[in-house]
C-alpha positions in Angstrom: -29.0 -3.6 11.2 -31.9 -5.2 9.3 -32.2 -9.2 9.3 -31.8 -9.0 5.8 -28.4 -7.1 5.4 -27.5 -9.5 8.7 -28.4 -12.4 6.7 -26.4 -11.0 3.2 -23.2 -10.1 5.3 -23.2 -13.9 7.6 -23.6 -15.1 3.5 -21.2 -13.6 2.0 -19.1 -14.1 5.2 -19.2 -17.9 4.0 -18.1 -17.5 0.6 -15.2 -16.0 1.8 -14.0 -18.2 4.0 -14.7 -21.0 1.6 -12.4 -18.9 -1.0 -9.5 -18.0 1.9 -9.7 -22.3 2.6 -9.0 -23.0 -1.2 -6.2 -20.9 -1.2 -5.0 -22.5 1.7 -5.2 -26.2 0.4 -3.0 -25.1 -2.7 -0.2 -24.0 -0.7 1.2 -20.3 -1.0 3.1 -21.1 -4.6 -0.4 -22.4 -6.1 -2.8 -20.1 -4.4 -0.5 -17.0 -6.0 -0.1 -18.6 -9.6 -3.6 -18.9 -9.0 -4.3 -15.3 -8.0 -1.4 -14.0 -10.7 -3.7 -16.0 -14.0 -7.0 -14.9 -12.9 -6.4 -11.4 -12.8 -4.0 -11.6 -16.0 -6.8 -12.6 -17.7 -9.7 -10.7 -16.5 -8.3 -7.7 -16.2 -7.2 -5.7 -18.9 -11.3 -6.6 -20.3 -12.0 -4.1 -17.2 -12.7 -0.7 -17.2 -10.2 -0.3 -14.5 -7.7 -1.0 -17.8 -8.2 2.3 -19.3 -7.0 3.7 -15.8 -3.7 1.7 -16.1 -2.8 2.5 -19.1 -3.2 6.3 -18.6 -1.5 6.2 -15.4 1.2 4.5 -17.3 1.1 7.4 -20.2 1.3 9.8 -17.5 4.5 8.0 -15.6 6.7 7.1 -18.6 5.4 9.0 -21.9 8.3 7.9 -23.5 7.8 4.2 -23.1 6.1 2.6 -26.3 2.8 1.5 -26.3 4.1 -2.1 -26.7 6.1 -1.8 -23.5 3.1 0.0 -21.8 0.6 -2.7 -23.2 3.0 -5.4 -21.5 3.8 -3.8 -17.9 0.1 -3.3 -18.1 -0.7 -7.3 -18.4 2.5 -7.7 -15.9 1.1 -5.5 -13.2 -2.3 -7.3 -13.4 -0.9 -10.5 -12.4 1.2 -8.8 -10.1 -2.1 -7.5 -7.9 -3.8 -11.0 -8.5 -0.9 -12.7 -6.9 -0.9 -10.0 -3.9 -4.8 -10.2 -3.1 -4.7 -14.2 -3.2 -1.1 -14.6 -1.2 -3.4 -12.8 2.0 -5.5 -16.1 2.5 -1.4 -17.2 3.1 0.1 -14.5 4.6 1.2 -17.1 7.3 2.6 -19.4 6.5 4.7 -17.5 3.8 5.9 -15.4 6.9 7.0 -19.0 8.5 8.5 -20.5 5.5 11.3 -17.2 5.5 10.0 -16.1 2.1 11.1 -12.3 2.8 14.6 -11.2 3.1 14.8 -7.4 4.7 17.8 -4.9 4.1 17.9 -2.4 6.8 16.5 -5.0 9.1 19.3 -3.5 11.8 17.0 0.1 11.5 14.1 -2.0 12.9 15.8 -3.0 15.9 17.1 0.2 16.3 13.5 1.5 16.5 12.6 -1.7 19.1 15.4 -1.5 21.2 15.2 3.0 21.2 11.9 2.7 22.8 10.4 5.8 20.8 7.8 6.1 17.7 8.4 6.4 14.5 5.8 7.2 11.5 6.4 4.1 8.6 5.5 5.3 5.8 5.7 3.3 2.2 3.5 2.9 -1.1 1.5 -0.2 -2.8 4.2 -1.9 -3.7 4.2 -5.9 -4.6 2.5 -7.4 -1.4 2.0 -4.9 1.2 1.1 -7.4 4.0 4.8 -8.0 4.1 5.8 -4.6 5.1 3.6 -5.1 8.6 4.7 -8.9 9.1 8.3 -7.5 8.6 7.6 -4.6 11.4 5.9 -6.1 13.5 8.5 -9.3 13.3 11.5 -7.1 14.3 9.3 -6.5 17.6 8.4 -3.3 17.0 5.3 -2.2 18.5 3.3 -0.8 15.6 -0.5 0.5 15.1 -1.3 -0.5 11.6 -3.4 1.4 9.3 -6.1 -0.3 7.3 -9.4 -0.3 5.0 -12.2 -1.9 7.4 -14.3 -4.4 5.1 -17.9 -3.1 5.3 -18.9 -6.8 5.9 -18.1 -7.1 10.2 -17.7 -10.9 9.5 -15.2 -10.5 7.0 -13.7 -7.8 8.4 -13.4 -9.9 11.7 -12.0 -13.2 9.5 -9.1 -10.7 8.2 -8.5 -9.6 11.4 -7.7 -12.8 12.9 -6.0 -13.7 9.5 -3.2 -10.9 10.2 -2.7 -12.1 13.8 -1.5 -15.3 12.7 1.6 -13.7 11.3 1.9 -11.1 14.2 -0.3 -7.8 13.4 -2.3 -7.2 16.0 -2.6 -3.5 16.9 -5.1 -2.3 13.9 -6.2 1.6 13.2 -9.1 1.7 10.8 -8.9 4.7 8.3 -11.5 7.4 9.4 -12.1 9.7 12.8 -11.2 6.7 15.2 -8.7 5.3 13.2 -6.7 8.8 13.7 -7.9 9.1 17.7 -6.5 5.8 17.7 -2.6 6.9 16.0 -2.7 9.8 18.8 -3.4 7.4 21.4 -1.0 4.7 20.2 2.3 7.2 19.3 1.7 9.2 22.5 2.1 5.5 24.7 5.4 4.8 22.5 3.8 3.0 19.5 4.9 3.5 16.1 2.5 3.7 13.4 2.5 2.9 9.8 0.6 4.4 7.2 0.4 4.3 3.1 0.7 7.4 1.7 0.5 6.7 -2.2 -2.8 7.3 -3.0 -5.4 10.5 -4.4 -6.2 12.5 -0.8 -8.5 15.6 -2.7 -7.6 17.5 0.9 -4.5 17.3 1.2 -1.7 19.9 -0.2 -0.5 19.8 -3.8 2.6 17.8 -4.7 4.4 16.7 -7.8 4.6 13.3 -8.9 5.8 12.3 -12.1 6.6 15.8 -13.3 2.6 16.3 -12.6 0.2 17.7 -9.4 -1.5 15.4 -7.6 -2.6 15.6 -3.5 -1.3 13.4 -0.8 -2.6 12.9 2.6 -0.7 15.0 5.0 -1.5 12.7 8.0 2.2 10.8 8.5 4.3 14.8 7.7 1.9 16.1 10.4 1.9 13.4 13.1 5.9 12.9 12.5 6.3 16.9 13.1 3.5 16.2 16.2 5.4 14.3 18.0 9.0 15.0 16.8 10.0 11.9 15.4 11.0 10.7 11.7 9.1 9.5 8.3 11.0 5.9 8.4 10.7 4.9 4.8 10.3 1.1 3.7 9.3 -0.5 0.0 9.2 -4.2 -0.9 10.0 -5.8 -4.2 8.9 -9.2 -5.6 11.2 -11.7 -6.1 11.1 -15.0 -8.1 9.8 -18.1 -6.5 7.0 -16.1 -4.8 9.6 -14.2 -2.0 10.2 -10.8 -1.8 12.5 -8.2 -0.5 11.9 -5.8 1.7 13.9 -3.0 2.1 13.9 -0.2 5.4 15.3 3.0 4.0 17.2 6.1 5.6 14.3 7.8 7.9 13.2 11.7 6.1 14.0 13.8 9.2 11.5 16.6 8.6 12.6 20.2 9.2 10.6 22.6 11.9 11.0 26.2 10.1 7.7 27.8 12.1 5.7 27.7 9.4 3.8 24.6 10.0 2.0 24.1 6.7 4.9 25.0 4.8 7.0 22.0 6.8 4.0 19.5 6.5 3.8 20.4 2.7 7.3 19.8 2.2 7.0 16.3 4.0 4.6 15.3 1.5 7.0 16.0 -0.7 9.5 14.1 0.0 7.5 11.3 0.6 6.0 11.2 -3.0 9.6 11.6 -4.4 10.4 9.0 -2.1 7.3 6.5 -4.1 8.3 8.0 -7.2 12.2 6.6 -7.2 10.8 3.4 -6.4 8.1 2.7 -8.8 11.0 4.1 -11.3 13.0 1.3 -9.9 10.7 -1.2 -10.2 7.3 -0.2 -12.1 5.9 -3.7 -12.1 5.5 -3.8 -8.5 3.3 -0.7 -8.5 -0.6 -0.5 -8.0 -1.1 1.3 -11.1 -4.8 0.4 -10.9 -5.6 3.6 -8.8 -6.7 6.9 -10.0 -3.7 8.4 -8.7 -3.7 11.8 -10.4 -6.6 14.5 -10.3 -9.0 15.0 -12.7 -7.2 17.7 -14.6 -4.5 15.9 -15.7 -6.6 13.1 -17.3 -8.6 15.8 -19.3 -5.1 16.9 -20.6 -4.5 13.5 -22.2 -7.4 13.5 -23.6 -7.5 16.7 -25.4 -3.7 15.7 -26.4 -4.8 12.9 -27.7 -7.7 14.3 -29.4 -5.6 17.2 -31.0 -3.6 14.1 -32.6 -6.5 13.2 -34.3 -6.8 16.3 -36.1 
């Protein structure tokens, strides 16, 4: 590492926790209005807009553009709220802002003293899926996006420990050594399995292909345990509810691919129903869908124009 880069990252390290301490002197109902404005405002002028609102075309081509136009505006301040509420992720675990159905599966998964494979979408605010698993008592590996910067990284790290994440696996070659490691010792792991994954097998989502990482279908078949399903859902007031689902039980046939195909499946029906249920909540800022079916809006929407 160069004393330059050094230098840049130890910088930027600073700005961020001068931005996490802000949020924290507002409060958690502040620092989210906060969050929820800013990104209302600046983001539909993004190009990340045009993304949204095809997603949106692609999910619900019924809706009117009116309606789409709006959930698109909604959703923004929905992911504002989310990415400030993490400088808070604390103290709104200690002030009980997240009620949990299904909190008596959790337990169940404590108490059994065997894995399971979590697996869930980016719904609302995702950091309360982990405080909510790893509150139950469940031992739990946690997947995650490493920061590039090591001091923030490290800052985010200690952040989650406050509210009770502590066993991290970073996305990439160790981050999957580390899953093997941690389910073969009796550690669940929970993973998101929402977004693009060009590798992985073909799926339908919306009525339309897309690809989905195969990692949780494969290590659930691995080691002969369940896909236990969870979602959250904001709530007024800045709460939330988080809800632990029936666990997919995934089917052994012989045919390996086959059964790990079919588990992607039924997870990405399983994100489908609830961002039917509750589309607000959804990241629809991701380039969820491949390339193909973008190029056939366009050329639908171009043949309009004709």
């Amino acid at each position: 590492m160069s004393f330059g880069q050094d230098l840049a990252w130890r910088l930027e390290s600073v700005g961020f926790a001068g931005f996490v301490g802000f949020m924290r002197l507002l409060g958690v109902e502040r620092a989210s209005a906060l969050g929820g404005w800013l990104l209302k405002a600046l983001g539909p002028k993004t190009g990340t807009q045009k993304t949204v609102m095809r997603n949106l075309r692609i999910a619900f081509p019924d809706m009117s553009p009116a309606e789409r136009e709006a959930l698109a505006l909604a959703q923004w301040e929905q992911t504002g709220r989310s990415f400030a509420e993490t400088a808070v992720m604390d103290r709104l675990v200690a002030e009980n802002r997240i009620e949990v159905v299904g909190l008596e599966r959790l337990h169940a998964i404590r108490d059994s003293g065997r894995p399971v494979v979590f697996v869930g979408g980016h719904f609302a605010n995702i950091e309360t899926l982990a405080a909510t698993i790893t509150g139950a008592g469940v031992n739990c590996q946690i997947t995650y996006r490493a920061a590039n910067n090591p001091y923030v990284d490290a800052q985010i790290i200690a952040a989650r420990a406050r509210y009770g994440v502590k066993l991290f696996a970073p996305k990439g070659g160790d981050g999957a050594r580390e899953l093997l490691a941690g389910l073969a010792r009796g550690e669940s792991v929970a993973l998101m399995n929402d977004q693009k994954f060009n590798e992985g097998p073909e799926v339908t989502f919306f009525g339309q292909p897309v690809n989905a990482a195969p990692g949780p279908s494969r290590l659930a078949l691995r080691f002969g345990t369940v896909l236990q399903t969870m979602s959250v859902v904001r709530l007024p007031g800045v709460r939330f509810r988080v809800t632990v689902y029936d666990p997919i039980e995934l089917e052994k046939t012989g045919d390996r691919q086959a059964d790990i195909a079919r588990g992607v499946q039924q997870i990405t029906t399983f994100i489908e129903d609830r961002v039917r249920e509750s589309p607000i909540d959804w990241f629809w800022v991701h380039k969820r869908w491949p390339n193909r079916v973008y190029e056939a809006l366009a050329e639908q929407d171009a043949a309009a124009k004709t």
